[in-house]
C-alpha positions in Angstrom: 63.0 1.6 28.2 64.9 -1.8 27.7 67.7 -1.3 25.2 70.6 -2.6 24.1 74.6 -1.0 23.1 75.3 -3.0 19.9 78.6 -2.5 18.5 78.8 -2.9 14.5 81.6 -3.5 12.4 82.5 -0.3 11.0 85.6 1.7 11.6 86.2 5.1 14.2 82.5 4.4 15.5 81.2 3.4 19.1 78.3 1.2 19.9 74.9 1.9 18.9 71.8 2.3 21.1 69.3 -0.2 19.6 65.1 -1.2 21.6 65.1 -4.5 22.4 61.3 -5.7 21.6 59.4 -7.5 23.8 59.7 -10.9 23.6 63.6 -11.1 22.3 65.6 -11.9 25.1 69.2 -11.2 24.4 72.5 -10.8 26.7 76.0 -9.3 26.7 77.8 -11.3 23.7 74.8 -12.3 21.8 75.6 -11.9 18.1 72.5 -9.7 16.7 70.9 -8.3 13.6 69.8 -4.8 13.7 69.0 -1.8 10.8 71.4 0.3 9.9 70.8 3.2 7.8 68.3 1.7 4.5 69.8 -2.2 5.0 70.7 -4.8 8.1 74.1 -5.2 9.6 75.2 -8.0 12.1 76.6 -7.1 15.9 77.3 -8.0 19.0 75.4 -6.9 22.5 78.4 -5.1 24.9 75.2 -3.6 26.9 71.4 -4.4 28.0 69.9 -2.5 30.2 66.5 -0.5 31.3 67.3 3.2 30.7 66.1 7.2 29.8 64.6 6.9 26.4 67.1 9.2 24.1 65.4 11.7 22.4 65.3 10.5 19.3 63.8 7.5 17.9 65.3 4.1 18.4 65.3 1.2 16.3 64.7 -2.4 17.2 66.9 -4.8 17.4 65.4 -7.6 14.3 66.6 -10.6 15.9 69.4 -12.6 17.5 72.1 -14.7 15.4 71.0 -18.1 16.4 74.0 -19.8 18.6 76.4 -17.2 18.7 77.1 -15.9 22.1 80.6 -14.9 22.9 81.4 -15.7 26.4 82.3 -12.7 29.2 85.9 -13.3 29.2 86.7 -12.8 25.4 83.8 -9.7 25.5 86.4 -8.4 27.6 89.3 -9.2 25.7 87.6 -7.8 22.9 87.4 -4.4 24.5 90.8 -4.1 26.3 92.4 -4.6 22.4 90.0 -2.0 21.0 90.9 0.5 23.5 94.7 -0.3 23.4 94.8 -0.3 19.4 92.6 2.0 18.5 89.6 0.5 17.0 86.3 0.2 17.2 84.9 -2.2 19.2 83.2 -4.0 16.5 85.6 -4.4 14.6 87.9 -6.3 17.1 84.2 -8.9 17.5 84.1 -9.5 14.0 87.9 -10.2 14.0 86.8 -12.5 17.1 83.5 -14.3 15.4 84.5 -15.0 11.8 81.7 -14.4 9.2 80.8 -18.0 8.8 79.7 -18.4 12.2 77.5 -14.8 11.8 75.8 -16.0 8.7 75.3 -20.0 9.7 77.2 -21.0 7.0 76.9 -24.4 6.6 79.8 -27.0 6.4 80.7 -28.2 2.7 79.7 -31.9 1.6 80.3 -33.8 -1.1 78.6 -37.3 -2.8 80.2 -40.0 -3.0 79.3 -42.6 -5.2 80.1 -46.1 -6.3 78.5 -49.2 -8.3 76.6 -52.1 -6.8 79.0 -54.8 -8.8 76.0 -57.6 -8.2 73.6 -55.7 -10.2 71.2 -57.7 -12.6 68.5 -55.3 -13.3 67.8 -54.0 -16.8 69.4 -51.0 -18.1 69.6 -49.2 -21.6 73.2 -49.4 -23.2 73.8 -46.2 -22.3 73.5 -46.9 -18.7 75.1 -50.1 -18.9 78.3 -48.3 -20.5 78.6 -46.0 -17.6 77.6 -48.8 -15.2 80.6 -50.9 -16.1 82.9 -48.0 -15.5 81.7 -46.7 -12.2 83.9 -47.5 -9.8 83.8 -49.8 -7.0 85.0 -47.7 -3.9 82.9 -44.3 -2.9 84.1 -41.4 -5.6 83.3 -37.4 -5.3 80.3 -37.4 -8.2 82.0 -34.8 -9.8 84.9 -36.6 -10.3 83.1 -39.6 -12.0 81.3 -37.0 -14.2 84.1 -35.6 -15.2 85.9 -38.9 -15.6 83.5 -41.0 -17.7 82.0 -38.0 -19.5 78.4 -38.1 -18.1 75.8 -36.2 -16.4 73.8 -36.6 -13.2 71.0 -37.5 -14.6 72.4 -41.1 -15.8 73.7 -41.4 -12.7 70.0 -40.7 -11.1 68.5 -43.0 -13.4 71.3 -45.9 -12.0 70.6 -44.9 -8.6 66.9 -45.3 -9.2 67.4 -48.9 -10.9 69.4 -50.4 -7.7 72.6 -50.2 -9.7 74.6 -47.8 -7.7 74.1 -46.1 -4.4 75.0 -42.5 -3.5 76.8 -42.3 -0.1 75.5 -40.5 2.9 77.0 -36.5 2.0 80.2 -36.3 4.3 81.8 -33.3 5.4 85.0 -32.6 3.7 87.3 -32.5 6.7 90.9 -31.3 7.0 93.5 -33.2 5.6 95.5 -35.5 8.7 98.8 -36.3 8.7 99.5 -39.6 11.0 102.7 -39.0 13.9 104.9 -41.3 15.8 103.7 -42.1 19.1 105.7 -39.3 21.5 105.4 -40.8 25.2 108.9 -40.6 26.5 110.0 -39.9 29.7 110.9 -36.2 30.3 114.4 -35.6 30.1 115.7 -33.4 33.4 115.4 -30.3 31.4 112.1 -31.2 30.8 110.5 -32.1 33.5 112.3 -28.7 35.7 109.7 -27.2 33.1 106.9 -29.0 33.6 107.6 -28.9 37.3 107.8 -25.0 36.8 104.5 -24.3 35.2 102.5 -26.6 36.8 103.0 -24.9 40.3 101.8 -21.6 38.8 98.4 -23.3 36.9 95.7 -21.3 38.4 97.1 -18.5 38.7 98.7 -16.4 35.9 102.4 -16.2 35.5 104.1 -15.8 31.6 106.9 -18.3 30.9 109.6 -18.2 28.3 110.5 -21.4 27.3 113.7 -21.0 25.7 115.1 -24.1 24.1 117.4 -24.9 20.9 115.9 -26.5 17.8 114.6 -30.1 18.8 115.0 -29.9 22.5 111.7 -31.2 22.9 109.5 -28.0 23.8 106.4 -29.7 22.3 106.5 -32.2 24.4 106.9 -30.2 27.4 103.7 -28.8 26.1 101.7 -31.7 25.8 102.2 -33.3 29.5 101.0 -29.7 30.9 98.6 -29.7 28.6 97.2 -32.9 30.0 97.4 -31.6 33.5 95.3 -28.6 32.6 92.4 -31.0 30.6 92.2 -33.2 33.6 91.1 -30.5 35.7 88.1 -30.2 33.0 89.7 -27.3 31.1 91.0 -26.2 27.8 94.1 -25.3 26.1 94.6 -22.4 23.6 97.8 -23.6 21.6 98.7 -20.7 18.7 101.4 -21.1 16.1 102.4 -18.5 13.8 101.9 -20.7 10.1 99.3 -21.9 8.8 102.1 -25.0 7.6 103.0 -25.6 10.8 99.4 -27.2 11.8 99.6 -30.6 10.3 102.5 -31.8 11.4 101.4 -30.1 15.2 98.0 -31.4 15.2 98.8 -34.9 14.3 101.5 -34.9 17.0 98.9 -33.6 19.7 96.3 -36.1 18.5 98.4 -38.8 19.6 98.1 -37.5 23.6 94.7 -35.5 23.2 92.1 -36.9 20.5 89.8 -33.7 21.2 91.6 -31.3 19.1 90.8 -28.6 17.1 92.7 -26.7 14.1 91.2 -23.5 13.1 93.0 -21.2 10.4 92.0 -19.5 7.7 92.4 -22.0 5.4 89.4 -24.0 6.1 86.3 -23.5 4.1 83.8 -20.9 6.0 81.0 -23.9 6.8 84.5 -25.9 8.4 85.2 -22.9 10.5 81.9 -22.2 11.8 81.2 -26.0 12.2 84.6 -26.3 14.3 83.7 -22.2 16.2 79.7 -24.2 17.3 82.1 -27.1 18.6 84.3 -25.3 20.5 81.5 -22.8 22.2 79.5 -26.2 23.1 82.8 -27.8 24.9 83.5 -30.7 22.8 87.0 -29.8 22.6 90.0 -30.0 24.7 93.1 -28.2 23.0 92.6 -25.5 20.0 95.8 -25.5 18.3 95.8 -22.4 15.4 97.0 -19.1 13.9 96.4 -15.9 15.3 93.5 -16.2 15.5 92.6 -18.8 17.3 93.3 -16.1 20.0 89.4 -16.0 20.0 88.7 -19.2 20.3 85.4 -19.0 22.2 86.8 -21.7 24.8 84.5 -22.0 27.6 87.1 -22.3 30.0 90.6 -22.2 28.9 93.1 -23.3 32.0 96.0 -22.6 30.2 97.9 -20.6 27.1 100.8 -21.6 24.7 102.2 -19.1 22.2 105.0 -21.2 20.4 107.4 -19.6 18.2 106.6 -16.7 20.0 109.1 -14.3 17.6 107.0 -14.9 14.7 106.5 -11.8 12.2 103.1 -13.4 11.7 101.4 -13.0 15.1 101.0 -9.3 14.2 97.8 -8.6 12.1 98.7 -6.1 9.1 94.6 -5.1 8.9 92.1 -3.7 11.4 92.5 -4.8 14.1 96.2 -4.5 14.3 96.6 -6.4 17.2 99.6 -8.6 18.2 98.3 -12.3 18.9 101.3 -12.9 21.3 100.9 -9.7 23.4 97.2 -10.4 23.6 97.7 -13.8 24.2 99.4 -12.3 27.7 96.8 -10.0 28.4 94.3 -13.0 28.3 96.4 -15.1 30.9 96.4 -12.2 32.9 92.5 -11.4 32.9 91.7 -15.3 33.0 94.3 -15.8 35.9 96.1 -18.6 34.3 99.8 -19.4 32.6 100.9 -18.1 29.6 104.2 -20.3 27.7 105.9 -18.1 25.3 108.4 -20.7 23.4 110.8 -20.3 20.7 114.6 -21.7 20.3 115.5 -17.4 19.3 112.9 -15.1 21.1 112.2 -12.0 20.6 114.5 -9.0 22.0 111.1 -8.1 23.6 110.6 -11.4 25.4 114.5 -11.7 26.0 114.4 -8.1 27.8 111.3 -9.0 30.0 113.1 -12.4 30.9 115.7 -10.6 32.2 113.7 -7.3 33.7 112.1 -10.5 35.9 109.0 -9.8 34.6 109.0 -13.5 32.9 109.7 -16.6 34.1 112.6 -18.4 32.1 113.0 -21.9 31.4 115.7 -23.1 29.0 116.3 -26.4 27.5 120.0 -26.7 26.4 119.8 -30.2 24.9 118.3 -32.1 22.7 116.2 -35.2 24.0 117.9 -37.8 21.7 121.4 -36.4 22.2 121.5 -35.4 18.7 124.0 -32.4 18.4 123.3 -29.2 16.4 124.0 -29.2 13.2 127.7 -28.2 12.1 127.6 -24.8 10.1 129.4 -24.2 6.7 129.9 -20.8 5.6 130.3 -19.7 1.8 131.5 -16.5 1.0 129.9 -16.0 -2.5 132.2 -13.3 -3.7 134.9 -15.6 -3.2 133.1 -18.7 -4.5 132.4 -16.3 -8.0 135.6 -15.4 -8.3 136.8 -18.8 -8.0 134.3 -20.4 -10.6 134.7 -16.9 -12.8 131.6 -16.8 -13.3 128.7 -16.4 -11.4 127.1 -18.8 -10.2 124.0 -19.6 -7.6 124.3 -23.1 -5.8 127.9 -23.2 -4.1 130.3 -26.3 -4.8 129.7 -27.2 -1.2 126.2 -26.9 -1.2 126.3 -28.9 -4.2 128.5 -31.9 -3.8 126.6 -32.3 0.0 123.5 -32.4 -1.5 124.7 -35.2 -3.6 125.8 -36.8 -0.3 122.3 -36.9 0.6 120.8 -38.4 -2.5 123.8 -41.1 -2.3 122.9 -42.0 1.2 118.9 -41.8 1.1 118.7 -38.7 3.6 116.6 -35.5 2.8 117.8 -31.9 2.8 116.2 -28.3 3.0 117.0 -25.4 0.4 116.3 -22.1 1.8 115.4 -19.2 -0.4 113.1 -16.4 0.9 111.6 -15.3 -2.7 109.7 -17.2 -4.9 109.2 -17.2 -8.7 111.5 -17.9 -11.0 113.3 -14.5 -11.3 112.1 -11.5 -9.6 113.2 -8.9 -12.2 112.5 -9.0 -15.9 114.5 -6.1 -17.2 115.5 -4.2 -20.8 118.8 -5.1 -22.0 118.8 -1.6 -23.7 117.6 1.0 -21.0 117.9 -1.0 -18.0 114.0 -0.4 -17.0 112.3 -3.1 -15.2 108.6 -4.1 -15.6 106.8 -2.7 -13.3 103.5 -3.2 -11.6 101.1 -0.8 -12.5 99.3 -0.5 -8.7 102.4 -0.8 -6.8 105.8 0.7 -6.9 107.5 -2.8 -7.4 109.0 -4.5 -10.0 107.2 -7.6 -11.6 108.0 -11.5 -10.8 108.5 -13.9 -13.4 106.7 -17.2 -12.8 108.0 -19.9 -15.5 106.2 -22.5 -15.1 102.4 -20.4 -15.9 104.6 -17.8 -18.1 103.3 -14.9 -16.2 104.9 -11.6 -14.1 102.8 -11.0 -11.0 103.3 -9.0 -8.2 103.6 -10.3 -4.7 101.8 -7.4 -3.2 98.5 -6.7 -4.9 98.3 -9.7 -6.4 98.2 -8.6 -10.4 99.6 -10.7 -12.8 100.2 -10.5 -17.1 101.6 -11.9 -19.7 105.2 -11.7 -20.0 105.8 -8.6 -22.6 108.2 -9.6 -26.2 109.3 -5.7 -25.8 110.4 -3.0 -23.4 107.3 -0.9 -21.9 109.7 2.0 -21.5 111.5 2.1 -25.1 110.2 -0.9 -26.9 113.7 -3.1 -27.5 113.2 -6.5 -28.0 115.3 -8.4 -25.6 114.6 -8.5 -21.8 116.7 -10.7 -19.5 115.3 -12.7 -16.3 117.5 -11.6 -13.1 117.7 -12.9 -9.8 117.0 -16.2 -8.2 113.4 -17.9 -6.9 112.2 -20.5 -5.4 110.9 -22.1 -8.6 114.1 -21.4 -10.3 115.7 -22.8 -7.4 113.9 -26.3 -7.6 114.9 -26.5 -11.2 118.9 -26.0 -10.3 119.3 -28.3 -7.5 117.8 -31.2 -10.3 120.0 -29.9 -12.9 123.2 -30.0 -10.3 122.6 -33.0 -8.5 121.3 -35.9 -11.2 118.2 -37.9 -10.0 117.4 -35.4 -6.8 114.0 -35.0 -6.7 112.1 -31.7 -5.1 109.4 -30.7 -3.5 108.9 -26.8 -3.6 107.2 -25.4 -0.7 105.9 -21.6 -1.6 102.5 -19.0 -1.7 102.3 -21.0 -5.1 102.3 -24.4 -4.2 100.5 -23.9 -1.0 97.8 -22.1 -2.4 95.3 -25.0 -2.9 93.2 -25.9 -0.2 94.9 -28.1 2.7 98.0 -27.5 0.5 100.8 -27.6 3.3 99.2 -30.5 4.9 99.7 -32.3 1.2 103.2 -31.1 0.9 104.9 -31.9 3.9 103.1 -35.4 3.8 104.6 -36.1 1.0 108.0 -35.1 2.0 107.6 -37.0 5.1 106.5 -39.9 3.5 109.7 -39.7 1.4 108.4 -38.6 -1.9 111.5 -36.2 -2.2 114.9 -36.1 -1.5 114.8 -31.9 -0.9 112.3 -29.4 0.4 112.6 -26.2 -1.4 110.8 -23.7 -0.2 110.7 -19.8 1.3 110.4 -19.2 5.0 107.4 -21.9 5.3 110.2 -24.4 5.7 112.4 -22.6 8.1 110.1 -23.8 11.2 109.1 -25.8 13.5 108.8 -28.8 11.3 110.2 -32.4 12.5 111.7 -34.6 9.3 113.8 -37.0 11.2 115.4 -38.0 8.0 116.7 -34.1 7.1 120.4 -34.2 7.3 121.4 -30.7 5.6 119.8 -27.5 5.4 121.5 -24.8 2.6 120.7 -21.2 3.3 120.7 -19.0 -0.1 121.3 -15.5 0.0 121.5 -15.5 3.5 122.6 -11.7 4.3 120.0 -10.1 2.1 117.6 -9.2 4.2 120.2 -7.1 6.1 119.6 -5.2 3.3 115.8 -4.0 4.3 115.1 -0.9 5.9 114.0 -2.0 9.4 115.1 -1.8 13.0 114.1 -5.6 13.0 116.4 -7.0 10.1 119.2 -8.2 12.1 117.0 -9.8 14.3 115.1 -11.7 11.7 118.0 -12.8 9.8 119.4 -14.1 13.2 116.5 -16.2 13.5 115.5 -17.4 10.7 119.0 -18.7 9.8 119.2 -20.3 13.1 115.9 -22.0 13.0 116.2 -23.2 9.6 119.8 -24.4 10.6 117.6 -26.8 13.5 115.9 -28.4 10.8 118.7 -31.0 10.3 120.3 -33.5 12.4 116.7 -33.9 14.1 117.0 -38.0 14.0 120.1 -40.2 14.7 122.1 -39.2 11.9 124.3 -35.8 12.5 123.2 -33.0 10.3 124.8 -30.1 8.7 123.7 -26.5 7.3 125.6 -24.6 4.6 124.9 -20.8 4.4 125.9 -19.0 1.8 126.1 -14.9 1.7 128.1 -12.4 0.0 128.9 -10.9 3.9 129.6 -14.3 5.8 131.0 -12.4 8.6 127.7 -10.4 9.4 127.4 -10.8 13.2 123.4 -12.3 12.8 124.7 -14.7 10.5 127.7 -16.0 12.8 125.9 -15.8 15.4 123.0 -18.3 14.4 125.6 -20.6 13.3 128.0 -20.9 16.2 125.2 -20.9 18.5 126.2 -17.3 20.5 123.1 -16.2 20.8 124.1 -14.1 23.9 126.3 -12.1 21.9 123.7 -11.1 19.3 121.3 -10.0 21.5 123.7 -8.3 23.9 124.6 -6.1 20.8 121.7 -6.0 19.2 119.6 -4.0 22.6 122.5 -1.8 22.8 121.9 -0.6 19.5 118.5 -0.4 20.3 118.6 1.5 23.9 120.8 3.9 21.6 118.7 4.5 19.0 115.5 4.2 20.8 113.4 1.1 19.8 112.2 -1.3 21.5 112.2 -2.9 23.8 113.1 0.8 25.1 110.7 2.5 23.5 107.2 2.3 22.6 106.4 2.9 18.6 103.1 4.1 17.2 102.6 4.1 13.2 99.7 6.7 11.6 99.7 5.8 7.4 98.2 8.2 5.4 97.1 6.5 2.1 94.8 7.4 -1.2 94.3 7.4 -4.6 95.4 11.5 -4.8 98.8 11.9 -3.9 98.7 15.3 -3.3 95.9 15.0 -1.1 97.5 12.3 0.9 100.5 14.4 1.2 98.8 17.6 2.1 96.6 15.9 5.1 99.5 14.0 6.2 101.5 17.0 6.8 98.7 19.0 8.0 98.2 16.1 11.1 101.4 15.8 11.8 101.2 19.3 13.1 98.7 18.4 15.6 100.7 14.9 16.0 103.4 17.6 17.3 101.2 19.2 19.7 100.6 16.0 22.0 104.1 14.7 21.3 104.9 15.6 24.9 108.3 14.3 24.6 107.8 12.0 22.4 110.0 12.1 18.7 108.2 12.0 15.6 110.2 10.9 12.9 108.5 12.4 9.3 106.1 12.7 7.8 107.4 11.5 4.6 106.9 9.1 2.1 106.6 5.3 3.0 109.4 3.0 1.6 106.8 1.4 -0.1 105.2 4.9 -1.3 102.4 3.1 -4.2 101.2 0.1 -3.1 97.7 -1.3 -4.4 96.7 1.6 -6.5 97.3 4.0 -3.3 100.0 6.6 -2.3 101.3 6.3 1.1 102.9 8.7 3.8 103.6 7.9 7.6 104.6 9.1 10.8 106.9 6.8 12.9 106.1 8.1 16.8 108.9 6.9 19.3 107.7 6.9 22.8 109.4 6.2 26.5 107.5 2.9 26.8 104.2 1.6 25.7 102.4 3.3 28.4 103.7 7.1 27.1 102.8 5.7 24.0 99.1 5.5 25.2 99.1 8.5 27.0 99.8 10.4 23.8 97.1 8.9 22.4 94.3 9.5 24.7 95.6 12.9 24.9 95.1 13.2 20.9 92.0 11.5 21.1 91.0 14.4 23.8 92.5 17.0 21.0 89.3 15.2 18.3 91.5 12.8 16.8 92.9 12.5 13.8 89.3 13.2 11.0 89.4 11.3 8.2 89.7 13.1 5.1 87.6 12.5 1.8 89.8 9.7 -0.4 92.4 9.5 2.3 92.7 6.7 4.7 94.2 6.8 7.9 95.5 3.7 9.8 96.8 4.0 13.3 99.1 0.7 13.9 100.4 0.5 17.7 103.5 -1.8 18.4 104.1 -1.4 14.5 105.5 -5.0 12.6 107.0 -2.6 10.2 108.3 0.6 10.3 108.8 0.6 6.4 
């Protein structure tokens, strides 16, 4: 019997056996629709073949997704993630085929329309009134509806008179920023890199490309990446932000005119428009997020993961997969190279650099000569007990940020929290507002004049009383971004500010817009969380300030030193980019934190000499191997019980292994769910792995009714 494995997307389940009906050809990768229980679900082919007929009855496949057929390589991939972090198969395809592409989502357009100024025809007044105001130059229709107050049915009755014409639809397109042409010759540094990787293209070998802020790793990037698209292959080109696209794309542009973004900001017909594009060859270099990862490239020669430290490359959600890990595992099964760059790399990429199982390439120096940027360190505990009072923009923060509106240049504000003030608290009993879903306190946002919370995403009305005892005056603590923006004007007299946030971003194309603007010199200052602290290039940024640089020593992690260390030194690489020197002032309550001096004085030898020795000590990685099982649900008592219960037969495969709880998560309510976790600390990834296949051969961990369970290997967070 000819049938077919089809693996759906639906969690803890394997492929299903579906008949393939004569006359439907399909293959290994085909994107297919079959029935599943009383409706349809969408899947992809892992198997076809003539076997036994099962004894029961087997459905028919109904038909094949028109166009979507992943190619054999990223099938593959596909299945070595699922195995390694325990998901289904399906799942890990439809992370791999976005929805648009499964449902033929078509690309957005818009009409355009504009007046035929020569007209002579005869029209009622009406019509002539909206005639005269049309305008001249193609317009969205909606916007001259909206505009001249009229509907689409005057504007049909002009079109059919000859009096204006309705453009051909377009496609709305992403928004592109324009670059400065970037053919210089290759400083020695440089070219020892390119030299380096291009012996090994062909053949799969993982690079760390470890250079300071602005030593000219793109570049380094782009020649290789020309090598590799003469040979009549592709390039898979990930970056961690979705902000750091623009600037990049515009930049590759330039060298290679057949490049692709993909991120998930793009509408779904965009995506599966750009996905068709890619499958059929018509591009050269995918540059994206994470997920680009999947970017069904028909024959990608060669694989650059830049800012390879990023927090971001590690999906939260089924799959949790790690983009930069996978990334590797590609290069290996494809047999080409794989660049990991970043100016701080991960302790993880810095221990296999020197373990020899990486290659490692460092640029010391920046192309132009321009020097890093000379560090300034306020102690805030001494700068509030000098002004008596306190105070949140230091006098030297202050009076240099002046200096850059006197001489023209442009500066950086680092803060990593937005809203105006994160607390909104009873002067009476002390008590916070809280969010109802989570167990976190409520952010105000000023400018909308409404608390939301930056987890589940629930916002209200900012209360006149206490919830807990119903006083009348609450008091806005703590600094954010949007407070932020509204200081630096008030301190430094004709500054203006661009804030850079979730808030400002969140319109479509929103990054691309901001940074645009900035470049073009619409603002003296950025202002802006952890979007701004990377891999952008303003030639004209001549100070960065760092606020409240020490606080997230402060969270519960094995990674926070490590993430204070580099996102104070790569927002410090912001400035002095161009010819003019630059400076960055940091200010903390614990300037002498090692991260912190570190970052500044450019010792990054010594942080991460101290930093693995706490770790081989403690057992982290890059010594160990960490596995994370959440328990969550609406009942806490029921998540509680079945945690403990599992962890029992957690302890039974442990083998060695420790097993640190289970207890409650630091974040125990989050969403409208009560969570409890396991943290699993294992000899190396490959224990790790063995413990799990031998709990999978005990029957798993069963689902309970109303409690989730999440396995997360190579945990992001261990909070």
């Amino acid at each position: 019997m000819h049938l077919a494995a089809v693996a759906l997307d639906l969690p803890n389940v394997g492929p299903f056996t579906y008949a393939v009906p004569a006359g439907l050809e399909v293959a290994v990768g085909d994107g297919v629709n079959v029935p599943f229980r009383h409706g349809e679900r969408q899947g992809f082919v892992v198997d076809v073949g003539d076997w036994p007929a099962p004894d029961y009855a087997v459905k028919p496949i109904s038909s094949r997704i028109g166009g979507v057929r992943l190619p054999t390589h990223l099938l593959s991939l596909c299945a070595w993630a699922s195995r390694y972090y325990r998901c289904a198969l399906g799942e890990v395809l439809a992370a791999a085929v976005p929805a648009p592409v499964r449902t033929g989502v078509k690309p957005e357009r818009r009409v355009l329309i504009r007046k035929v100024p020569e007209f002579v025809g005869k029209l009622t007044e009406r019509q002539q009134g909206v005639w005269a105001d049309l305008p001249n130059l193609p317009t969205p229709i909606g916007e001259v509806l909206t505009t001249l107050g009229t509907s689409r049915g005057v504007i049909d009755k002009l079109i059919a008179a000859g009096a204006a014409i309705e453009e051909v639809e377009q496609d709305i397109q992403e928004l592109r920023l324009e670059a400065r042409d970037e053919r210089f010759p290759l400083t020695d540094e440089q070219q020892v890199a390119v030299a380096a990787v291009s012996a090994a293209l062909g053949r799969h070998e993982t690079f760390l490309l470890y250079g300071v802020t602005g030593s000219g790793k793109t570049l380094v990037y782009l020649d290789l990446a020309e090598q590799v698209i003469a040979k009549g292959q592709q390039v898979l080109f990930l970056l961690p932000e979705i902000g750091l696209t623009p600037q990049l794309a515009a930049r590759i542009r330039n060298r290679i005119p057949r490049t692709a973004v993909w991120h998930s900001g793009f509408t779904g017909g965009e995506r599966g428009e750009t996905w068709h594009r890619i499958a059929a060859g018509e591009v050269d270099l995918i540059v994206g997020t994470r997920s680009a990862l999947f970017a069904p490239l028909p024959n990608p020669g060669l694989i650059i993961v830049d800012e390879e430290h990023d927090p971001s490359y590690k999906q939260e959600s089924s799959p949790r997969y790690h983009a930069r890990d996978l990334a590797i595992v590609h290069g290996q099964r494809l047999g080409v190279p794989v660049i990991l760059g970043s100016a701080t790399p991960s302790l993880e990429t810095v221990h296999n650099g020197r373990e020899k199982r990486y290659t490692v390439i460092t640029l010391k120096k920046r192309p132009k000569g321009g020097a890093l940027p000379i560090p300034v360190v306020v102690d805030m505990r001494q700068e509030r007990a000098e002004q008596k009072r306190p105070v949140d923009l230091s006098r030297a923060l202050v009076d240099r940020l002046r200096a850059v509106k006197a001489k023209s240049e442009q500066a950086i504000v680092l803060l990593n929290r937005r809203g105006w003030s994160p607390v909104i608290s009873c002067k009476k009993c002390g008590e916070a507002v809280m969010c109802g879903s989570c167990a976190i306190s409520l952010t105000w946002h000023r400018g909308i004049d409404r608390l939301k919370c930056h987890y589940c995403g629930h916002e209200q009305g900012r209360p006149s009383t206490c919830p807990a005892c119903g006083h009348d005056q609450l008091s806005a603590t703590g600094l954010g971004t949007e407070q932020l923006a509204a200081l630096v004007q008030e301190q430094v007299p004709g500054m203006s500010v661009l804030r850079v946030d979730a808030d400002t971003v969140a319109q479509r194309q929103g990054h691309a817009r901001l940074f645009q603007a900035f470049a073009a010199g619409a603002a003296d200052c950025l202002v802006g969380t952890q979007m701004v602290a990377k891999g952008l290039d303003f030639p004209r940024v001549t100070l960065v300030g760092v606020l409240s640089a020490d606080k997230g020593l402060s969270v519960p992690e094995f990674r926070a030193a490590e993430r204070t260390w580099q996102l104070i030194a790569q927002v410090a690489g912001r400035a002095g980019r161009g010819e003019r020197p630059g400076e960055v002032v940091v200010q903390a309550f614990d300037p002498h934190a090692l991260p912190i001096r570190c970052a500044l004085e450019g010792r990054p030898r010594s942080f991460i000499d101290a930093e693995l020795q706490l770790r081989r000590e403690y057992g982290y990685p890059p010594f160990a191997g960490l596995v994370r099982i959440v328990w969550s649900g609406p009942d806490l008592a029921a998540v509680q019980l079945l945690a403990q219960a599992q962890a029992q037969r957690l302890a039974m495969v442990l083998d060695g292994a420790l097993m640190l709880g289970p207890n409650p998560c630091s974040l125990a309510f989050l969403k409208d769910q009560h969570r409890w976790h396991v943290l699993i600390k294992a000899g190396s990834r490959g224990v790790a792995q063995a413990l799990l296949d031998r709990l999978d051969a005990a029957g798993g961990l069963p689902e309970s009714k109303g409690v989730s369970i999440a396995i997360d290997v190579d945990p992001n967070t261990t909070a």
